[in-house]
C-alpha positions in Angstrom: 157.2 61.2 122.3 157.2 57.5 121.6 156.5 55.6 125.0 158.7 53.2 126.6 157.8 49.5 126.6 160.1 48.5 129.0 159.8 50.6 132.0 160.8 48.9 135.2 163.4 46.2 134.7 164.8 44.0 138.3 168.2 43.0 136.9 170.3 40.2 139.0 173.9 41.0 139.7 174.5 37.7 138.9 175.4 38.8 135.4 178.5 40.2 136.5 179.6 36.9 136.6 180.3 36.8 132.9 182.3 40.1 133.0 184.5 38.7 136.4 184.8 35.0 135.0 184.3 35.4 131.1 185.6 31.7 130.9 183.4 29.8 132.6 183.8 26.1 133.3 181.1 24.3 134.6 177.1 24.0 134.5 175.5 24.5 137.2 172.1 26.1 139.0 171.7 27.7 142.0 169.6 30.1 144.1 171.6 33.4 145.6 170.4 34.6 149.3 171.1 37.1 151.5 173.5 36.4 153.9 172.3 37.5 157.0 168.4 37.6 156.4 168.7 34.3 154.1 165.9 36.0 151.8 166.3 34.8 148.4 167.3 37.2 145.8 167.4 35.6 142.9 167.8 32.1 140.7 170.4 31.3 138.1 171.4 29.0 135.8 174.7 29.0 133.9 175.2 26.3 130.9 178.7 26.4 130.4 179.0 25.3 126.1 182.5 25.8 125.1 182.6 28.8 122.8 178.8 29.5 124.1 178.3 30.3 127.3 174.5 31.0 128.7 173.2 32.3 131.6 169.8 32.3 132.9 168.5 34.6 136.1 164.9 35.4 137.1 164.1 38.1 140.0 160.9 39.1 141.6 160.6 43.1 142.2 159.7 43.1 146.0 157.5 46.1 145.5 155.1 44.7 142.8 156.3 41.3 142.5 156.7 41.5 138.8 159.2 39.1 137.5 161.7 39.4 135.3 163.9 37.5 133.4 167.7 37.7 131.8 169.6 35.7 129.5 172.6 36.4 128.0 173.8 34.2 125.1 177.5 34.2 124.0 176.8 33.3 120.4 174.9 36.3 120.1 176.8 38.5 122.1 173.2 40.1 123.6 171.4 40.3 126.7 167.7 39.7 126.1 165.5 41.2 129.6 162.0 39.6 129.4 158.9 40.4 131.0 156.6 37.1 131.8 153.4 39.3 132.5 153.9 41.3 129.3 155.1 38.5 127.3 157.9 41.4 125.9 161.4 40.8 125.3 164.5 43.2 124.5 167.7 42.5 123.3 170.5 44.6 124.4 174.1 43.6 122.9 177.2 44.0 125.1 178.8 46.7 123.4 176.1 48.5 124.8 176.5 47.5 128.5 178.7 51.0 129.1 177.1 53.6 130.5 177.4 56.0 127.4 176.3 53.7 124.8 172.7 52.9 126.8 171.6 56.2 127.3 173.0 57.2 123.9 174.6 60.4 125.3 178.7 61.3 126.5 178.0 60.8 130.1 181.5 59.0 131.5 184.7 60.4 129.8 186.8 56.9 131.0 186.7 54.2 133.7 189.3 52.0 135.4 189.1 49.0 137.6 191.6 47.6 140.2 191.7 44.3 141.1 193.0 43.1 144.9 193.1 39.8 146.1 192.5 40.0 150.3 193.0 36.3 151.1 191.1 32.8 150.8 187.9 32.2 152.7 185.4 30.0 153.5 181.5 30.6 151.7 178.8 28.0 152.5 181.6 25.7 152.3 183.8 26.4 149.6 187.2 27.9 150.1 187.2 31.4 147.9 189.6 33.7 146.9 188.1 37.1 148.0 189.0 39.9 145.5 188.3 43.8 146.2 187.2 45.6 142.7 188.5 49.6 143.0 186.6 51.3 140.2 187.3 55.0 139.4 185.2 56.9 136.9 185.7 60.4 135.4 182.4 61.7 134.1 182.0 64.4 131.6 181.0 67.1 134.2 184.7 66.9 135.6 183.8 65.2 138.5 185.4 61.6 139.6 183.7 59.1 141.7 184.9 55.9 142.6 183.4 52.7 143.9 184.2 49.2 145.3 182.7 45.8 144.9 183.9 42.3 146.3 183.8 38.9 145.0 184.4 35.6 146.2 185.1 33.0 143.6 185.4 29.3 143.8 188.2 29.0 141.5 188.8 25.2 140.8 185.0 25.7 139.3 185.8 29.4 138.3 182.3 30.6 139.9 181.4 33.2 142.3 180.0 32.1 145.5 179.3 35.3 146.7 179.6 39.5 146.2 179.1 42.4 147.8 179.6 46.7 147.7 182.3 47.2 149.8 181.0 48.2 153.4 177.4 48.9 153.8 175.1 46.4 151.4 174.4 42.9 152.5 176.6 40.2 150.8 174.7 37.9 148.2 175.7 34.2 148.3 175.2 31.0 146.0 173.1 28.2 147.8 171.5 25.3 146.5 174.6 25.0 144.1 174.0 22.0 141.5 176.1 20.9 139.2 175.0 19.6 135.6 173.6 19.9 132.3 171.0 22.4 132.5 167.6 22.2 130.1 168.0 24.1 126.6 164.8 25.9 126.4 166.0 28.1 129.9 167.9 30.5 127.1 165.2 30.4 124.9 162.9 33.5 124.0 159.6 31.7 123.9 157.5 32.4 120.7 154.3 33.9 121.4 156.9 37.0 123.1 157.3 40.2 121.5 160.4 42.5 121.3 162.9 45.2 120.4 166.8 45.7 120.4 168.5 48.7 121.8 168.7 51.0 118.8 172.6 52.6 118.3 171.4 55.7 120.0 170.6 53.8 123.0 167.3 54.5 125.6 167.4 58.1 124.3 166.9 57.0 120.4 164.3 54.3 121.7 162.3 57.4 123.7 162.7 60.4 121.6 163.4 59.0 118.3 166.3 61.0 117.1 169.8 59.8 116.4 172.5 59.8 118.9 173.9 62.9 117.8 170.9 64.9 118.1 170.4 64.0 121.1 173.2 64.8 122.9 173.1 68.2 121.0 169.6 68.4 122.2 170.9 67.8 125.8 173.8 70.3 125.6 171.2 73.3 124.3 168.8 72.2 127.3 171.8 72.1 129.5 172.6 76.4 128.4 168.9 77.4 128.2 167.2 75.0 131.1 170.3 74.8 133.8 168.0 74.2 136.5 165.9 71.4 134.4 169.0 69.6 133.2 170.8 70.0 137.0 168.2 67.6 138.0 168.7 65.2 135.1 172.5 65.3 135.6 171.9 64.7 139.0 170.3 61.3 138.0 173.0 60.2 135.8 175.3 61.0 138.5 173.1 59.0 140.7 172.6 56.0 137.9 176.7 56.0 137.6 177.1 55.2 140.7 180.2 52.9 140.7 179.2 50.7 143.4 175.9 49.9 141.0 176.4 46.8 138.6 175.8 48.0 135.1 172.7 45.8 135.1 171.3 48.0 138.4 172.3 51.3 135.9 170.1 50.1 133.4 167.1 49.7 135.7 167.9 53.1 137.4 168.0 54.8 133.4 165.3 53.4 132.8 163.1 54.4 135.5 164.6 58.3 134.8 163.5 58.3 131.4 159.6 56.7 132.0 159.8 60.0 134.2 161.0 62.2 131.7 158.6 60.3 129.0 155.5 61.6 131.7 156.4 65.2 131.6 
């Protein structure tokens, strides 16, 4: 088997941003926090170019304290995850963001979101409207799962001051919130990095090597003559579709299940 460059990747939430408020409307940088502990969780930037919006975050794992890095570039359509201490990049384009096209297998048969609005309220000074996100999803083993999310956004500046899963994780907020310009070499790859793109077949191509379609008819033999071996791998992707997971937290918790399918 081919081994995974990219093993462990600490993706912000922050992204989810672009999905909420496609249209952004200002430049700005900021630092999110906790709400309660005031830990910080990650830094942003957004540079809001009409027609090519950019978006910077950089996290710290708080197990290892490896960093890592995400932009997302609108005239590219991609996401490009890099690794500082590796000096590794990969690109990963949108169209790839669902569930069934990373791991490059029929996982999630369809998915639907509902979108309430619960009333105006006040984050580190800014008066929000605070949505509730309903999201049902109907995977291939038959079962259904849903999940909920909530956002507040600032909507004169059309930017989320704050999310949260609905009832048991501890809200995120915006803090040191700056408006402006911000420098042009944030959504830069730097040039002494090295890198990949997310082949068609997704993480399962990039691991294995095969095409799309022979891995998923690699998967459904394994899932007749290994039931008990493959109950444990469906029992991840159950786990990694976890609705109330951002797609950016799926793609760390896929790739972590395939470095330990790549060891065995």
């Amino acid at each position: 088997m081919k081994r995974l460059s990219f093993i462990t990747l600490c993706l912000s939430v922050t992204v989810t941003t672009l999905a909420q408020n496609p249209v952004q409307t200002v430049s700005y940088s900021g630092t999110e926090f906790y709400k309660y502990s005031k830990k910080e969780y990650a830094k942003i930037w957004m540079q809001a170019d009409p027609g090519n919006l950019k978006s910077r975050s950089e996290r710290k794992d708080e197990q290892t304290g490896e960093l890592s890095i995400m932009i997302y570039r609108q005239d590219s359509a991609k996401m490009y995850v890099l690794k500082p201490e590796k000096k590794t990049w990969m690109a990963i384009g949108m169209a790839q963001m669902n569930l069934n096209d990373l791991m490059g297998l029929n996982v999630e048969k369809d998915r639907t979101v509902e979108k309430k609005f619960l009333g105006l309220e006040d984050v580190n000074g800014y008066e929000c409207h605070h949505y509730q996100h309903i999201s049902t999803s109907t995977l291939n083993t038959g079962t259904q799962e849903t999940g909920c999310t909530n956002s507040w956004v600032y909507e004169p500046l059309n930017v989320q001051m704050q999310y949260s899963n609905c009832g048991y994780d501890e809200p995120i907020y915006l803090g040191n919130f700056q408006q402006g310009t911000q420098p042009a070499h944030l959504f830069e790859i730097p040039d002494d990095y090295t890198g990949m793109s997310l082949p068609a077949g997704g993480l399962m191509e990039m691991i294995t090597g095969k095409p799309r379609e022979q891995n998923q008819q690699d998967v459904d033999v394994a899932k007749k003559s290994l039931q008990d071996g493959f109950q444990d791998i469906e029992n991840q992707m159950k786990s990694i579709d976890d609705p109330n997971k951002s797609d950016q937290e799926k793609m760390m918790d896929a790739l972590k299940m395939l470095e330990g399918l790549n060891k065995k």
